[in-house]
C-alpha atoms as a printed R data frame, in Angstrom:
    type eleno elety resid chain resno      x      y       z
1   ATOM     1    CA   UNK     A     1 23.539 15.980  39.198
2   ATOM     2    CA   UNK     A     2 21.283 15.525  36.042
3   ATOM     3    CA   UNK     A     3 19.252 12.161  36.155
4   ATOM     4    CA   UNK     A     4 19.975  9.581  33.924
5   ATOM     5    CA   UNK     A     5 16.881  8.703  33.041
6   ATOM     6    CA   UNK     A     6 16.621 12.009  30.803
7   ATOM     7    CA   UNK     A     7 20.001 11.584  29.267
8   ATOM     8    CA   UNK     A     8 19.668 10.280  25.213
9   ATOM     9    CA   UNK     A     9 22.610  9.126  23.233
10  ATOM    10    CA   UNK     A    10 23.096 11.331  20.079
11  ATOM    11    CA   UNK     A    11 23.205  9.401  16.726
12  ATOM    12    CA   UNK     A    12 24.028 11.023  13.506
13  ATOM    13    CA   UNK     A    13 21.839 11.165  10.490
14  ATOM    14    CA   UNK     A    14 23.531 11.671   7.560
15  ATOM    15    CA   UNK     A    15 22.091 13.709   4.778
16  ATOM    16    CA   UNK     A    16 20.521 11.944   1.358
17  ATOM    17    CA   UNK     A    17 22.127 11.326  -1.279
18  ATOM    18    CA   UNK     A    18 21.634 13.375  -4.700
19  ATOM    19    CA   UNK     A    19 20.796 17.028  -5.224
20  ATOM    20    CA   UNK     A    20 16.689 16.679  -4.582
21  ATOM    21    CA   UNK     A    21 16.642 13.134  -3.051
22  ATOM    22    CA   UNK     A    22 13.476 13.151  -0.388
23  ATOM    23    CA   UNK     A    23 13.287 17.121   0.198
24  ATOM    24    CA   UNK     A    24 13.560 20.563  -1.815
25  ATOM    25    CA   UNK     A    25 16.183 22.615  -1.489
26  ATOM    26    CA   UNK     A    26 16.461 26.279  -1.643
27  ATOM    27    CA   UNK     A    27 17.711 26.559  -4.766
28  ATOM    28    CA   UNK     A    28 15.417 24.087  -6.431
29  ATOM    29    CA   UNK     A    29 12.905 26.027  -4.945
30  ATOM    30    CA   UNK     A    30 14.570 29.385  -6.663
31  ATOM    31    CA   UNK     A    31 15.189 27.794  -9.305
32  ATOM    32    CA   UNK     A    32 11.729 26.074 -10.044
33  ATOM    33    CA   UNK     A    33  9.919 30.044  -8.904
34  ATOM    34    CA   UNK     A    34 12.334 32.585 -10.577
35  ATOM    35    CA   UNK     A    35 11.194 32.047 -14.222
36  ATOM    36    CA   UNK     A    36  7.206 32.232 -13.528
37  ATOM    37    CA   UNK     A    37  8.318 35.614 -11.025
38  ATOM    38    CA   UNK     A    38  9.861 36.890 -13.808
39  ATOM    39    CA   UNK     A    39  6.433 36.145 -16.557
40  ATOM    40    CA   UNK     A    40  4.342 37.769 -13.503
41  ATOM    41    CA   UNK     A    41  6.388 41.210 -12.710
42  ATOM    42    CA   UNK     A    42  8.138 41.678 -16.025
43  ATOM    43    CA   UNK     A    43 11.476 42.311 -13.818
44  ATOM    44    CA   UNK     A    44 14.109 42.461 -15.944
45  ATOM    45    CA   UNK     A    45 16.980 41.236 -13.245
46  ATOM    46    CA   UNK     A    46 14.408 38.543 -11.803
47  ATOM    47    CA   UNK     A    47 14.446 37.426 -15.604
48  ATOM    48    CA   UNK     A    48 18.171 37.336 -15.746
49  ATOM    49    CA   UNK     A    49 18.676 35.661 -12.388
50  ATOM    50    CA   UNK     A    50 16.012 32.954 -13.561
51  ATOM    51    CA   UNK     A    51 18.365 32.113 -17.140
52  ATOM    52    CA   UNK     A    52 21.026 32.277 -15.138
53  ATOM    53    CA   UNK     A    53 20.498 30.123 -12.766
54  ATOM    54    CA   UNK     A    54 18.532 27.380 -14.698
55  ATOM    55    CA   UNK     A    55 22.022 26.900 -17.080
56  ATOM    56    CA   UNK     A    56 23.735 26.595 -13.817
57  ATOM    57    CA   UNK     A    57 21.651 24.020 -12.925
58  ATOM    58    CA   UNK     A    58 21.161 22.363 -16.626
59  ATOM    59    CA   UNK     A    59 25.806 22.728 -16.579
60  ATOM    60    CA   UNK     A    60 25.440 20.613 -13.165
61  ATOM    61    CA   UNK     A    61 22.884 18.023 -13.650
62  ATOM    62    CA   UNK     A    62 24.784 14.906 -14.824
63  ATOM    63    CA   UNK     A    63 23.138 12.517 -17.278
64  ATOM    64    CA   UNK     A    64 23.045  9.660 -14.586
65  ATOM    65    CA   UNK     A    65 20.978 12.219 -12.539
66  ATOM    66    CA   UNK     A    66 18.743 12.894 -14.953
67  ATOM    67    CA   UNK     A    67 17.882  8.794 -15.679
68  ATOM    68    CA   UNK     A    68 17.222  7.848 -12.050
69  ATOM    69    CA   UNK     A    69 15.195 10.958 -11.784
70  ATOM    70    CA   UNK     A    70 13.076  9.628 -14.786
71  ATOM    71    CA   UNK     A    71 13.141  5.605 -13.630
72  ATOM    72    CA   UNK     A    72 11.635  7.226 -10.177
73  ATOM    73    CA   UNK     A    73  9.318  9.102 -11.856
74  ATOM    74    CA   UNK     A    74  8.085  5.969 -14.107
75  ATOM    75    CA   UNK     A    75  7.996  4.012 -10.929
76  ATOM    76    CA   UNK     A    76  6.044  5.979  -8.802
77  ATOM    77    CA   UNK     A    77  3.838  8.666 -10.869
78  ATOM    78    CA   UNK     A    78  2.195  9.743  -7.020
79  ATOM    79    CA   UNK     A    79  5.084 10.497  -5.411
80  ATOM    80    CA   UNK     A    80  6.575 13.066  -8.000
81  ATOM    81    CA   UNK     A    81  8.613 15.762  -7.113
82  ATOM    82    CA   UNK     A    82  8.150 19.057  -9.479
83  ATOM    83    CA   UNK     A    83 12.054 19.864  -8.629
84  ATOM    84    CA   UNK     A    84 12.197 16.398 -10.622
85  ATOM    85    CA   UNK     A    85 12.199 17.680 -14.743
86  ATOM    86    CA   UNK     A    86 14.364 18.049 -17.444
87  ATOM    87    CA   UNK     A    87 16.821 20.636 -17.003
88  ATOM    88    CA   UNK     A    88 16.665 21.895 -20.853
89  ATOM    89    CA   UNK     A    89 12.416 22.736 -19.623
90  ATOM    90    CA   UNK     A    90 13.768 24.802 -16.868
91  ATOM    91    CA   UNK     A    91 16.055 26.685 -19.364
92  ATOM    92    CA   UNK     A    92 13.261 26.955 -22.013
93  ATOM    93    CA   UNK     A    93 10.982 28.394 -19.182
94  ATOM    94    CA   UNK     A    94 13.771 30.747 -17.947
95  ATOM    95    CA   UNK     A    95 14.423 32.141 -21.364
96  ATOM    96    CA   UNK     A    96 10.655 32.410 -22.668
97  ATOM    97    CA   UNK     A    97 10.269 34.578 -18.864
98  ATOM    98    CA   UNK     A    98 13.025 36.976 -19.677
99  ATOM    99    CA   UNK     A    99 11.573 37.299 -23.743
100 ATOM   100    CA   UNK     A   100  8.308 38.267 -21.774
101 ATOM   101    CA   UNK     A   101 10.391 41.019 -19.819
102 ATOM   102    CA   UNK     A   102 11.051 42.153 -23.079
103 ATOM   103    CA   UNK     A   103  7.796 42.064 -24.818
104 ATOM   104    CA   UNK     A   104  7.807 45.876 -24.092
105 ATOM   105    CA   UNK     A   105 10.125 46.421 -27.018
106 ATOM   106    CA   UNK     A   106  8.490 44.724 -29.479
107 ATOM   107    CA   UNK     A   107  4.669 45.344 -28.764
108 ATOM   108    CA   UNK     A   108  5.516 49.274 -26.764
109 ATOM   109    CA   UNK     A   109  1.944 50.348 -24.585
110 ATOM   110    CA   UNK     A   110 -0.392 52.770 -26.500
111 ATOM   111    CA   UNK     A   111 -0.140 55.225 -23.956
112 ATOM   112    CA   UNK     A   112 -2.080 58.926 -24.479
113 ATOM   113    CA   UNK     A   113 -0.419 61.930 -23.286
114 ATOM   114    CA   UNK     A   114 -1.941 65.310 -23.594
């Protein structure tokens, strides 16, 4: 017979609130990384994923979302979360990451064959 002593009631902790509320999620965390991946490897399809998925996110993000983020963020400038910004800076960053993808086309690599 197991002792009572040992035995704990479970109680149920619901989840936050929101899409970020107190932790980052995995795709915040994709979708904060992709678009500096794609600057530093010049991968085309990380470049694409990256636009991609920062218009999903800007298409998702409600305008009340957006103002509580910012009326936390004037509130408490120590506690800001970098999953936290304006979605239209995510897309900017997404789609300057997949020009630099590209650079090759415009500015092609001097290379010397013999």
């Amino acid at each position: 017979m197991a002792r009572q002593d040992l035995v704990t009631r479970y109680t149920h902790v619901f989840p936050p609130h929101g899409m970020y509320a107190s932790t980052q999620s995995v795709s915040g965390l994709l979708n904060q990384s992709m678009p500096m991946a794609a600057i530093f490897l010049r991968n085309k399809f990380v470049g694409w994923f990256a636009l991609i998925q920062s218009i999903h996110y800007f298409l998702n993000t409600s305008e009340e979302e957006i103002s509580l983020a910012t009326a936390k963020e004037a509130q408490d400038k120590k506690n800001e979360n970098p999953l936290e910004k304006y979605p239209v800076l995510k897309v900017a960053l997404s789609f300057i990451g997949l020009c630099v993808c590209y650079l090759e086309l415009v500015f092609p690599n001097a290379t010397t064959t013999k």
